[in-house]
Backbone as JSON, one array per atom type, in Angstrom:
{
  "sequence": "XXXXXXXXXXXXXXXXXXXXXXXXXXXXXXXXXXXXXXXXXXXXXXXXXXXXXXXXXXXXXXXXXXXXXXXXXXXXXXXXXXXXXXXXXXXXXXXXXXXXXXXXXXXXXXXXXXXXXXXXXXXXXXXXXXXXXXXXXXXX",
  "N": [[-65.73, -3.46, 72.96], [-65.99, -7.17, 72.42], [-65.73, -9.17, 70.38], [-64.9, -11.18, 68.01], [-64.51, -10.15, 64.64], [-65.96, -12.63, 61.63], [-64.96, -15.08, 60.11], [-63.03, -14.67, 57.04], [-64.04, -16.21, 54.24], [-62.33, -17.78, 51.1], [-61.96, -17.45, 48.17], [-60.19, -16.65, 45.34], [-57.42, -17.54, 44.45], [-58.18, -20.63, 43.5], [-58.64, -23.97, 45.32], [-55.78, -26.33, 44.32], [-55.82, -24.63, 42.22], [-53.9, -23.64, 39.09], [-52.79, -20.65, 38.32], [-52.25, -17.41, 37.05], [-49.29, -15.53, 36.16], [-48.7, -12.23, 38.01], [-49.89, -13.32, 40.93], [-53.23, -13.16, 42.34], [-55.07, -12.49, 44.47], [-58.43, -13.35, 45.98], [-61.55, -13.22, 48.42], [-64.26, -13.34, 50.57], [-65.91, -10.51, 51.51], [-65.83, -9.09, 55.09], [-68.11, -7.94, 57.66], [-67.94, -5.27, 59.89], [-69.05, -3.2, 62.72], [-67.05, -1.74, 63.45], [-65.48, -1.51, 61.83], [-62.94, -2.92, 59.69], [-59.86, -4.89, 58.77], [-57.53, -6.89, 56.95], [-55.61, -9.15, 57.38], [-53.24, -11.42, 55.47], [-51.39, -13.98, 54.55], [-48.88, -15.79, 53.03], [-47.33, -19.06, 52.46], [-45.44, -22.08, 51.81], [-45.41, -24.08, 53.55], [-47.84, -26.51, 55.23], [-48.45, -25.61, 58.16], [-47.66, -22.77, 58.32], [-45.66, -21.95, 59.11], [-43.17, -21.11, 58.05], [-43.02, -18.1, 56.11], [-43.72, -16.82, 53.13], [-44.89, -14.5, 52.28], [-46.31, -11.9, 53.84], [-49.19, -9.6, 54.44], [-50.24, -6.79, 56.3], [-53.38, -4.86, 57.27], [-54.92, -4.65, 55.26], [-57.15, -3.12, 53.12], [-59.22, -3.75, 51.4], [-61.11, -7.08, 50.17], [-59.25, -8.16, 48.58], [-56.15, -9.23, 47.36], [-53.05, -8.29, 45.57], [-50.03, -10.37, 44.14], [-46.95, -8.62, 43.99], [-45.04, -8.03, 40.67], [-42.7, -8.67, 40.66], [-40.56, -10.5, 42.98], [-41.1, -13.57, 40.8], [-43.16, -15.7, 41.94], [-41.47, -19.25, 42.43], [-41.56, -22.21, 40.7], [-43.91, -24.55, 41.76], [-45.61, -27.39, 42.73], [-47.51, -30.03, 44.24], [-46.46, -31.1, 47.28], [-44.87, -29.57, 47.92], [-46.67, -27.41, 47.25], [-48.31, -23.88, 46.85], [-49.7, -22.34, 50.08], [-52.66, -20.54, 51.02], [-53.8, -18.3, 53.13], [-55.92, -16.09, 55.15], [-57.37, -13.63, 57.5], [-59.7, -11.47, 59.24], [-59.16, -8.42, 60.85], [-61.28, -6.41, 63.5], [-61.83, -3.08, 64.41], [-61.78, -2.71, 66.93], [-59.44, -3.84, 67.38], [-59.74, -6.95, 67.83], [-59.04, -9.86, 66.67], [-60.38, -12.29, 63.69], [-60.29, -16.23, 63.74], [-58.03, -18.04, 61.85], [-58.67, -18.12, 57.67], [-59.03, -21.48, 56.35], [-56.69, -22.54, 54.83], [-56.2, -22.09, 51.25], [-54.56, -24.21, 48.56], [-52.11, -23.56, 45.88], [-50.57, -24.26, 42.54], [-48.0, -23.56, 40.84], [-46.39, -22.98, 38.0], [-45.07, -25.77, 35.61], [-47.14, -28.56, 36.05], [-47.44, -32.48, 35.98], [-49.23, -34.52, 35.43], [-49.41, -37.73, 37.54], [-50.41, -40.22, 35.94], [-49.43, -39.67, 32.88], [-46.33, -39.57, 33.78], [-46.02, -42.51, 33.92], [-46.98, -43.22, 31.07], [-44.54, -42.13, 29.88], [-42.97, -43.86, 30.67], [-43.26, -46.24, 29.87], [-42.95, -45.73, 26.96], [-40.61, -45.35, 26.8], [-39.57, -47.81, 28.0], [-40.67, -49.61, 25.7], [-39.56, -48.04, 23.34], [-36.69, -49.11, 24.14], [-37.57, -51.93, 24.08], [-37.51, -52.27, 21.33], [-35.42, -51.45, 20.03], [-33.38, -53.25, 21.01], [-34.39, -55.14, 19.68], [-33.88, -55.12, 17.18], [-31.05, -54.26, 17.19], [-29.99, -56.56, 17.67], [-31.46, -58.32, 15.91], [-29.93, -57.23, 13.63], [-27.44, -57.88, 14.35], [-27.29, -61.01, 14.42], [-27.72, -61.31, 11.35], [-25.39, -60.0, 10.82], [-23.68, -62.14, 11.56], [-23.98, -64.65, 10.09]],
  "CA": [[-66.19, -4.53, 72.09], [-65.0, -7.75, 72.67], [-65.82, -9.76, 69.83], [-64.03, -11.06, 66.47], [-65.6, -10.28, 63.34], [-66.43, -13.56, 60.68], [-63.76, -16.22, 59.57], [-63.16, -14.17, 55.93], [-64.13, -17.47, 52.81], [-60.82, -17.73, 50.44], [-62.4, -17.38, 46.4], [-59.26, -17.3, 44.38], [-57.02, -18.88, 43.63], [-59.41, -22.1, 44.35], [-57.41, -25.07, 45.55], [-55.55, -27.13, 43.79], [-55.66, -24.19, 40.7], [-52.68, -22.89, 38.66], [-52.93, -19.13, 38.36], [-50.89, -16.73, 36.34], [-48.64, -14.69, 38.0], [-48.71, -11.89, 39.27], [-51.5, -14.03, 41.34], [-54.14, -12.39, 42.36], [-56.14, -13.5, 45.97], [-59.59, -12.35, 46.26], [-61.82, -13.45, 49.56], [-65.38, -12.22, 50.65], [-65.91, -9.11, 52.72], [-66.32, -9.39, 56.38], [-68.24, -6.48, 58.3], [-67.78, -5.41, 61.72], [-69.18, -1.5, 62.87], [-65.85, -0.96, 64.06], [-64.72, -1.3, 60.7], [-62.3, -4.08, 59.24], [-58.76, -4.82, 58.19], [-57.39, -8.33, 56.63], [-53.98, -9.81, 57.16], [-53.01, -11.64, 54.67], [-50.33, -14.91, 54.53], [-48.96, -16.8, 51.83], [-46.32, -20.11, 52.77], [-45.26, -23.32, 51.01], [-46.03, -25.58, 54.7], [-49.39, -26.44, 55.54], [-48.25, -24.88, 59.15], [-47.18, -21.39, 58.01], [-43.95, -21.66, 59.93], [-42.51, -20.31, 56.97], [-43.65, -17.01, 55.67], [-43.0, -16.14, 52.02], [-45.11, -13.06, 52.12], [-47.3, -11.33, 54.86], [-49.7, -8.31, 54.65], [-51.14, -6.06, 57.42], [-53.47, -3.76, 57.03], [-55.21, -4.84, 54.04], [-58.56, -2.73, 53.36], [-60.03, -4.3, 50.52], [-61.05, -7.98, 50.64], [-58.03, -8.99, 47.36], [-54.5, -8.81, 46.81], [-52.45, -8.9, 43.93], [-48.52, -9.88, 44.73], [-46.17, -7.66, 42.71], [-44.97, -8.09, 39.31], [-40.95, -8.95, 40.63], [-39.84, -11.51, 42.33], [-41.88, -14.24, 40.55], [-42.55, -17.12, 42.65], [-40.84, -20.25, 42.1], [-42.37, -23.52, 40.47], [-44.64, -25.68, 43.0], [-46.76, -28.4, 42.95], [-47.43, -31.47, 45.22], [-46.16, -31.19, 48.73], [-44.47, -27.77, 48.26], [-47.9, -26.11, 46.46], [-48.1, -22.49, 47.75], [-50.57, -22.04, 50.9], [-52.29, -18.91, 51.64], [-54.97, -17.49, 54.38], [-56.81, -14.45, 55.59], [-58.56, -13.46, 58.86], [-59.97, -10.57, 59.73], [-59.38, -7.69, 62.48], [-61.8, -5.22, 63.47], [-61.21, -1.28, 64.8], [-61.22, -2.64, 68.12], [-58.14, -5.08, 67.27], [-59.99, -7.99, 67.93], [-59.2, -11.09, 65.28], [-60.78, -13.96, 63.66], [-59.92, -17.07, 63.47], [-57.61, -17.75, 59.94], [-59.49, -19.12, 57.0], [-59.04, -22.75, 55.9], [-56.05, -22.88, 53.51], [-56.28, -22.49, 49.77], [-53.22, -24.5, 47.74], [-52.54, -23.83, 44.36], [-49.79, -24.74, 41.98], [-46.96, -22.24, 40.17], [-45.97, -23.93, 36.59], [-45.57, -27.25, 35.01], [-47.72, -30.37, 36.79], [-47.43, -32.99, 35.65], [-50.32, -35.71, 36.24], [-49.2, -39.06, 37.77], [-50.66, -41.17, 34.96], [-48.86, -39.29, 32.09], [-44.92, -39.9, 34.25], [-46.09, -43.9, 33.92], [-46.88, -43.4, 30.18], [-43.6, -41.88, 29.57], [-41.99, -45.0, 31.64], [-44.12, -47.59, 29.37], [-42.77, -45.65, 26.12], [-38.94, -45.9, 27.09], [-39.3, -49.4, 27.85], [-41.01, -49.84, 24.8], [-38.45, -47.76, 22.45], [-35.5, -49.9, 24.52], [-37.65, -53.52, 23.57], [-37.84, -52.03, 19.49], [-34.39, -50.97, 19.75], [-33.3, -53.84, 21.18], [-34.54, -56.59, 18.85], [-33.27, -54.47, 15.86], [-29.81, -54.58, 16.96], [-30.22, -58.16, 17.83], [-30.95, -59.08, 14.66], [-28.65, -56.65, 12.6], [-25.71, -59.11, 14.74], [-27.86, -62.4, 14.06], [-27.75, -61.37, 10.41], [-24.48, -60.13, 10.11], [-22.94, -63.08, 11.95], [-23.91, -65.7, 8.85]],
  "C": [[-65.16, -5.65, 72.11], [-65.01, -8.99, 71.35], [-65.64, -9.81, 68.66], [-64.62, -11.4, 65.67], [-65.6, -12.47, 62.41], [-64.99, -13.97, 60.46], [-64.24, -15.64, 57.82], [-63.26, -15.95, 55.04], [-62.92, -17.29, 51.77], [-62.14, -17.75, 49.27], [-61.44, -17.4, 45.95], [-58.1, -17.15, 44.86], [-57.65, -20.1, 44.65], [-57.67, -23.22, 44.45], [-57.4, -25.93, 44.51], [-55.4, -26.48, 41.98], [-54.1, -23.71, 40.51], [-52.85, -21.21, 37.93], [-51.59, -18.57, 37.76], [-50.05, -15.78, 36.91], [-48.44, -13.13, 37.19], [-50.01, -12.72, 39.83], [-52.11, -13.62, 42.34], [-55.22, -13.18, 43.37], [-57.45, -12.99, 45.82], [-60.45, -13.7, 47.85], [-63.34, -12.64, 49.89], [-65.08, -11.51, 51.79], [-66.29, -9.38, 53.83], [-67.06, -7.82, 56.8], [-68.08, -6.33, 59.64], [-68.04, -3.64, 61.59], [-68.03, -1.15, 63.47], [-65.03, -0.76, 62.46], [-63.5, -2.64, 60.21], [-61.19, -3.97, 58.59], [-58.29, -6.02, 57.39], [-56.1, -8.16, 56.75], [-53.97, -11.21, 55.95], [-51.65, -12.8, 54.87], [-49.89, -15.8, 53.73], [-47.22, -18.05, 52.33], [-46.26, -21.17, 52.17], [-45.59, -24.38, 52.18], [-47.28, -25.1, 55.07], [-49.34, -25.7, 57.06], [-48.08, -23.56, 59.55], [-45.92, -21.09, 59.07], [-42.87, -21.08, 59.39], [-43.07, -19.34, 56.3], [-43.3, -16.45, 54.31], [-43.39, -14.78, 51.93], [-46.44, -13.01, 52.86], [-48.15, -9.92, 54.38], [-50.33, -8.19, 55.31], [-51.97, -5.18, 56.38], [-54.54, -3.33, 55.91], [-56.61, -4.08, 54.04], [-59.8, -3.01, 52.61], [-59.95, -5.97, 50.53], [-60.18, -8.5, 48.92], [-56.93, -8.58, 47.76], [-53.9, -9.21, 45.9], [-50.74, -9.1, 44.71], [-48.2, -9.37, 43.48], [-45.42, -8.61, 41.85], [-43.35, -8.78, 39.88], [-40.76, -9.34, 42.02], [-41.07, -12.41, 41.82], [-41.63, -15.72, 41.24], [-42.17, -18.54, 41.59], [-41.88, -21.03, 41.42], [-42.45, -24.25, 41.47], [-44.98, -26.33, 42.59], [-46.21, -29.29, 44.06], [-47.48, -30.42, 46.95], [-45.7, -29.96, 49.16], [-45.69, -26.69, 47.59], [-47.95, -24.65, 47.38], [-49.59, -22.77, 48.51], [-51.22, -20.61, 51.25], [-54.03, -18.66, 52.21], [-55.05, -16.24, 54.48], [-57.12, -14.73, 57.27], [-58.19, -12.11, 58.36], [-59.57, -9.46, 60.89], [-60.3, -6.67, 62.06], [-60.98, -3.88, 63.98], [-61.23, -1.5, 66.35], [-59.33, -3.67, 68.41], [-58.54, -6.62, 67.45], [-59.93, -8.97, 66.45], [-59.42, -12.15, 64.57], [-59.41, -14.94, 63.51], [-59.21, -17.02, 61.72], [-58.29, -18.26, 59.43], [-58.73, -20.5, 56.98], [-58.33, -22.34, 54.41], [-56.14, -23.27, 52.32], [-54.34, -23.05, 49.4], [-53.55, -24.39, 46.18], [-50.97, -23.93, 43.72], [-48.89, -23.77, 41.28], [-46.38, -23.17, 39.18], [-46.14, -24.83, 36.26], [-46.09, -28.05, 36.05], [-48.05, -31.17, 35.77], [-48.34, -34.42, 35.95], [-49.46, -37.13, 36.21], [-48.91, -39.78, 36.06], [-49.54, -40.7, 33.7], [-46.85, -39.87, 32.73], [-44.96, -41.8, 33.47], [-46.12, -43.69, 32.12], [-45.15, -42.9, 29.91], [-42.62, -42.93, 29.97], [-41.92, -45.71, 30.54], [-43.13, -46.73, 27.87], [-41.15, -45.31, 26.11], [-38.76, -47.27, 27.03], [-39.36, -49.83, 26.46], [-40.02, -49.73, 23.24], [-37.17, -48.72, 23.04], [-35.67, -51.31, 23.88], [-37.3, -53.24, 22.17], [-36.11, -52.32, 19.44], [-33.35, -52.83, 19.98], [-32.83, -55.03, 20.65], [-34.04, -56.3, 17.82], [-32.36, -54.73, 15.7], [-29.51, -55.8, 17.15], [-30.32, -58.86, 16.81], [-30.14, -58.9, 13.52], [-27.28, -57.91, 13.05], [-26.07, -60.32, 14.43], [-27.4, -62.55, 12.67], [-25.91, -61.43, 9.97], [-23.31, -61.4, 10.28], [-22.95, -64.49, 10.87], [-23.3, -65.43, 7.69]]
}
């Protein structure tokens, strides 16, 4: 048999979610009459040139990572990446899925950084004119 089962679909963690940790992959089932395995890959580059954590072998279509170490805080550009494929019982293996990213702690949305800009400036103009005129005043 020369042919590689189904490109496994990613389900959770959906992209772009923040998940609690231990975090918990799930993926639909592929079949193949030879029977089916999943590898498993999780990396911070969209390339997987970096490997934080691999599994062979896998026989159910989830994985949970373990309880210790807890990954780091992501978002943006470093968000965690993570894929599947398939092998069957002859070794043959799909193609990987299409990379889910999802986020590990605080994000912070754009818009909210700019309000926090606008309400510094703002406390600096108050502050500002206050002491400006405490010296106006006390100077007469």
């Amino acid at each position: 048999e020369g042919t590689a089962p189904a490109v496994p679909v990613l389900v959770t963690p959906a992209t772009a979610s923040k998940p609690q940790q231990p975090v918990a992959f799930t993926w639909n089932a592929v079949t193949d009459p030879s029977g089916v395995t999943y590898e498993f890959q999780l990396s911070q580059d969209a390339s997987f040139a970096t490997i934080i954590q691999e599994e062979t072998g896998l026989t159910s279509p989830n994985f949970t990572l373990p309880e210790e170490p807890k990954l780091p805080s992501a978002s943006g550009d470093t968000a965690y990446q993570w894929r599947v494929r398939a092998v069957d019982g002859a070794g043959n293996a799909s193609a990987w899925s299409t990379a889910n990213t999802f986020n590990i702690g605080m994000v912070w949305p754009g818009w909210l950084i700019h309000v926090w800009y606008g309400l510094g400036i703002l406390v600096a103009l108050v502050l500002g004119l206050w002491l400006g005129r405490r010296m106006a005043y006390q100077s007469y």
